[in-house]
C-alpha positions as CSV (number, residue, x, y, z in Angstrom):
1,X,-55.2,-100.2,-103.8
2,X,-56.3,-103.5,-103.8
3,X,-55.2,-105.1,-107.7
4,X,-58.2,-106.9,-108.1
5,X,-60.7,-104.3,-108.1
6,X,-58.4,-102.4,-110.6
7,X,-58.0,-105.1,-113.1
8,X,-61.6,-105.9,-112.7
9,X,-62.5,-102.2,-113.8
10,X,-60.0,-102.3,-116.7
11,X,-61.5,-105.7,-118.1
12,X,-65.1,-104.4,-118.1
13,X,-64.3,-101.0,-119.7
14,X,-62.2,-103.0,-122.1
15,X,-65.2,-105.2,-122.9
16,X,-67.6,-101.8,-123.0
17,X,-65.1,-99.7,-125.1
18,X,-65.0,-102.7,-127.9
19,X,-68.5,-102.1,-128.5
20,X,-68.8,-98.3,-128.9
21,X,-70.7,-96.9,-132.4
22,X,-67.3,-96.2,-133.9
23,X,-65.6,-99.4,-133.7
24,X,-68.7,-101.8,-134.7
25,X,-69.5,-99.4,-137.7
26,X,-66.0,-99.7,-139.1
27,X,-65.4,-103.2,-138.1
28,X,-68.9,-104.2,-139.2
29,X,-68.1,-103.1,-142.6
30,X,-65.2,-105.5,-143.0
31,X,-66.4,-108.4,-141.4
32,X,-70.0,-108.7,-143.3
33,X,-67.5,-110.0,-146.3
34,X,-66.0,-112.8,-143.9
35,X,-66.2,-116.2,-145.8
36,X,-66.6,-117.8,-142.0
37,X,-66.8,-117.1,-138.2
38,X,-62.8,-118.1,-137.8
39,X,-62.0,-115.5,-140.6
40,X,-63.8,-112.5,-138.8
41,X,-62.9,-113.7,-135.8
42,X,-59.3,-112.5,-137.2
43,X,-60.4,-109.4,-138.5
44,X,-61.8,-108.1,-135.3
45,X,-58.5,-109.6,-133.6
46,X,-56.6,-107.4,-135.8
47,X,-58.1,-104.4,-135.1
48,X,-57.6,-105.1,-131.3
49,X,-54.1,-105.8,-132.1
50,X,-54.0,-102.0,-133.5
51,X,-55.5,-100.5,-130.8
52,X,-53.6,-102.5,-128.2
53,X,-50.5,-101.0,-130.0
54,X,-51.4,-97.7,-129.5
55,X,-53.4,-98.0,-126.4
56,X,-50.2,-98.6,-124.3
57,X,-48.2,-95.8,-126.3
58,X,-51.1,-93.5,-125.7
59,X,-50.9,-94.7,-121.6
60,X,-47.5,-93.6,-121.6
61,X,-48.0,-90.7,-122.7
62,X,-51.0,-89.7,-120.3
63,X,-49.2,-90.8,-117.5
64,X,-46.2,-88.5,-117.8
65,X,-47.7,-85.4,-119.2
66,X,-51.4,-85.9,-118.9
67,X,-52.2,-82.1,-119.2
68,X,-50.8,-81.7,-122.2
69,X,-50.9,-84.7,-123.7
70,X,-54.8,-85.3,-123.3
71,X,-55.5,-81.9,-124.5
72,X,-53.9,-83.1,-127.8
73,X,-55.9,-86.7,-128.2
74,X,-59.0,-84.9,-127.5
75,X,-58.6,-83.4,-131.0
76,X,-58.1,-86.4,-132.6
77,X,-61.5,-87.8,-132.6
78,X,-62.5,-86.2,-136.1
79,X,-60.2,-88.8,-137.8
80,X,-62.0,-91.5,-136.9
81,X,-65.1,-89.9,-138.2
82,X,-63.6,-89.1,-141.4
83,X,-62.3,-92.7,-141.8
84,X,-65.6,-93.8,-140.7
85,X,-67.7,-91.9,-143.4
86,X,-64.5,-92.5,-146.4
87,X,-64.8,-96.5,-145.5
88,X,-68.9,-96.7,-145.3
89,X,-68.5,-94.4,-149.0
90,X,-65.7,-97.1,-149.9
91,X,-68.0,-100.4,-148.9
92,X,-71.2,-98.7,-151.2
93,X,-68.6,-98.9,-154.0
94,X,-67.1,-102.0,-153.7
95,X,-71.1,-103.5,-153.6
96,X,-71.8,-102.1,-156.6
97,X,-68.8,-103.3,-158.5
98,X,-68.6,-106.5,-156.5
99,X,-65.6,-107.2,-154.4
100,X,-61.9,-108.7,-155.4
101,X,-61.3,-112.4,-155.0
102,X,-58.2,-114.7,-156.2
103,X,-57.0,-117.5,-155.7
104,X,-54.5,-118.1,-152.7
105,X,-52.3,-121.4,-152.4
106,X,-52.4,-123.6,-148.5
107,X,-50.1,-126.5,-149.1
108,X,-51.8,-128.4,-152.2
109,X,-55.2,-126.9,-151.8
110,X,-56.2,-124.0,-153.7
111,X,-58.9,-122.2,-153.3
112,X,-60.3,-118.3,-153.4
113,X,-60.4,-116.0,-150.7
114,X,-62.4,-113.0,-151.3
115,X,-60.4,-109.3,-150.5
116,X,-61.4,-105.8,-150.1
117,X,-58.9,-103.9,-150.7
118,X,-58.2,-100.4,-149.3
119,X,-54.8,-98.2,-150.4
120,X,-53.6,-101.5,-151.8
121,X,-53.7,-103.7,-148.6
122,X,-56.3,-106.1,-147.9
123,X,-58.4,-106.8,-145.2
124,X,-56.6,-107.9,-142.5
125,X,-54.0,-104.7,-142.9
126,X,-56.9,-102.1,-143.2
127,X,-58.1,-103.2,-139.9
128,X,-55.2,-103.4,-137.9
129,X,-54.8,-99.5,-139.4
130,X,-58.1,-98.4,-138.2
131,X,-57.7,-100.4,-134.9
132,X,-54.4,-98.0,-134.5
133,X,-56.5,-95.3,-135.5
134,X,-59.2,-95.7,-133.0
135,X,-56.6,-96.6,-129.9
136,X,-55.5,-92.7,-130.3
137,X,-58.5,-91.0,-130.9
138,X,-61.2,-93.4,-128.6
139,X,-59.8,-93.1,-125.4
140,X,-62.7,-92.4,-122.8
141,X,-62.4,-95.7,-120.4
142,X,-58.8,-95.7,-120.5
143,X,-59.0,-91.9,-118.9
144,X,-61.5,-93.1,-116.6
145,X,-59.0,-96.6,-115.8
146,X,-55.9,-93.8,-115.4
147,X,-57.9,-91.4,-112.9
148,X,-58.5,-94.7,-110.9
149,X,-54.7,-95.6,-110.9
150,X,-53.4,-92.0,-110.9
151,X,-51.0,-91.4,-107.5
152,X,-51.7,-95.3,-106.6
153,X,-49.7,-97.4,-109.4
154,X,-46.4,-97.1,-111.3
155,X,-46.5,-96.7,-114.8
156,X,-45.6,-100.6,-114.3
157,X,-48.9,-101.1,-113.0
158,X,-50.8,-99.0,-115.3
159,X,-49.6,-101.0,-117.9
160,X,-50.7,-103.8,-116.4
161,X,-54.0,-102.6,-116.6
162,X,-53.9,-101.2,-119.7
163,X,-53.2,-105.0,-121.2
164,X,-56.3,-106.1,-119.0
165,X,-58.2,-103.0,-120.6
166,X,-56.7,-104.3,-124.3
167,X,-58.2,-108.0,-123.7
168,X,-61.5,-106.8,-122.3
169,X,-61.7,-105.1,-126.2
170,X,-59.3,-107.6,-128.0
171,X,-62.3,-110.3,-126.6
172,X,-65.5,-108.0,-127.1
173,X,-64.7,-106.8,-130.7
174,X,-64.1,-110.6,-131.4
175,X,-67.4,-111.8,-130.0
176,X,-69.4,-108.9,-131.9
177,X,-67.3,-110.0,-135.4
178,X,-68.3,-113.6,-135.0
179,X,-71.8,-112.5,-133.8
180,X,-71.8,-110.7,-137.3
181,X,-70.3,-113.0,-139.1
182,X,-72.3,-115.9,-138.4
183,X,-76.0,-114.9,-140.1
184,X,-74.2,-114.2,-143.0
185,X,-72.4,-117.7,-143.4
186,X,-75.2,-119.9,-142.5
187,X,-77.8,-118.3,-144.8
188,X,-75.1,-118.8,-147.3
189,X,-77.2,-116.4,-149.7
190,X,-75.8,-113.6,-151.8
191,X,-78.8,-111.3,-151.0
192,X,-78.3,-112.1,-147.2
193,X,-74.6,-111.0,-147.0
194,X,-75.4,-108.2,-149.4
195,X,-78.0,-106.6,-147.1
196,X,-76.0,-106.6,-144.0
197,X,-72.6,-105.0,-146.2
198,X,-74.9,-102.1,-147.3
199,X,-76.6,-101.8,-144.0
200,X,-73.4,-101.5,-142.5
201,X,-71.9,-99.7,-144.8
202,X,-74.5,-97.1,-144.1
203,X,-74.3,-97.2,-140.5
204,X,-70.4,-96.2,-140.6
205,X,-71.4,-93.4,-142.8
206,X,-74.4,-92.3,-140.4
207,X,-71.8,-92.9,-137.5
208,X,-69.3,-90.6,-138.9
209,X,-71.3,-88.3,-139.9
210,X,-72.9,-87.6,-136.8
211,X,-69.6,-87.4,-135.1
212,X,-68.2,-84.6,-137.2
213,X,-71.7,-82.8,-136.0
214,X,-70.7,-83.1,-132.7
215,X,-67.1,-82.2,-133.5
């Protein structure tokens, strides 16, 4: 099989699998309380970083005992709609109380960085959790990038095209968290970024709940 082809296919599921329901609800929920475009931009890198983590683990284990293995993950998919529903419930909670914020020190500037906090980890932590969380249980183009590859590559080269496949999402979630982000910074009004938080808030609730329906 000719590599190009392959690669090609991995980046553009990559890109399309970054953008499903699940991950912009739960993502979207984070990154509405960005102070800027550069700090989203490393919230939705996080996540990717999670679900690159378990992306490749999850390969691994498709390629050796796919059967078996796959019958498994396929059950997995009602943890994300769980999480989605608990962090929409979450966000509606934090709004209404107002968010934490204190001050952190860079060099001999001081300033405030705002935080919302989940099991005692901030931001940044909570999405590289749900980023692992959806790389187990969201796994529809990576099947359809193994069946491609199946009986043509080495796990070597699967790999290969599972990092391909992990910068196609690393690159759209970070486009659609800046995309996000950027509405709320430049209208640089409370009831602006409080709108989208709720609205997105509700929309990883509405997500969720509609996948435990269909689960």
């Amino acid at each position: 099989m000719d590599p190009l082809p392959f690669l090609g296919l991995a980046l553009a599921l990559g890109v399309k699998h970054a953008f499903d329901p699940d991950h912009l609800a739960a993502v979207g929920v984070f990154v509405t309380r960005a102070e800027s475009p550069r700090r989203a931009l490393g919230l939705g890198m996080r996540w990717g970083a999670g679900h690159m983590l378990t992306a490749g683990l999850l390969t691994v284990g498709l390629f050796l005992a796919r059967d078996t293995f796959g019958a498994w993950l396929a059950g997995l998919g009602w943890l994300v709609a769980v999480t989605l529903v608990l962090v929409g419930a979450l966000s509606l909670v934090w709004e209404a109380k107002r968010f934490h914020t204190h001050p952190h020190q860079h060099g001999e500037v001081e300033h405030e960085h705002r935080h919302l906090h989940l099991l005692g980890r901030d931001a940044h932590h909570a999405m590289f959790g749900i980023g692992v969380l959806h790389g187990l249980a969201s796994n529809d183009e990576l099947l359809v990038l193994l069946t491609a590859s199946l009986g043509v590559l080495s796990l070597g080269g699967v790999l290969a095209g599972v990092g391909v496949f992990s910068v196609g999402v690393v690159a759209g979630m970070a486009l659609f968290a800046c995309a996000l982000a950027l509405p709320v910074v430049r209208a640089r009004k409370e009831a602006v970024r409080r709108g989208i938080a709720l609205t997105a808030a509700i929309a990883s609730i509405v997500v969720g709940a509609v996948m435990l329906a269909g689960a």
